[in-house]
C-alpha positions, 0 to 999 in steps of 0.5 A: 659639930661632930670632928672626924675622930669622933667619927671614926669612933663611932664607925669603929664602935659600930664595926665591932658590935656588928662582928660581935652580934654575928659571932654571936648569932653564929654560933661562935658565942665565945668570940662574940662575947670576946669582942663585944668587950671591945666596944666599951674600950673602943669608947673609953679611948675615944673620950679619953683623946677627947679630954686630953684634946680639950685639957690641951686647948685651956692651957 
């Protein structure tokens, strides 16, 4: 079952690859690569939440 965080997530990863790609198709191709790097740290913040959620449920 997919939580609501995970949701908001993939929402949020999903908001910014598509500002990225119309930045980038735009012309503004410095902006589109500034926030293309956010989708990855978008991700790697969500897994982290993720382990600390399930760290914090075995204890």
């Amino acid at each position: 079952m997919v939580k609501i965080s995970d949701m908001m997530v993939l929402i949020a990863v999903a908001i910014s690859f598509a500002v990225s790609a119309y930045l980038w198709f735009s012309g503004d191709k410095e902006e589109g690569l500034f926030t293309a790097t956010w989708v990855p740290a978008i991700l790697c913040l969500g897994m982290y939440f993720n382990v600390l959620a399930i760290k914090g449920r075995k204890r």
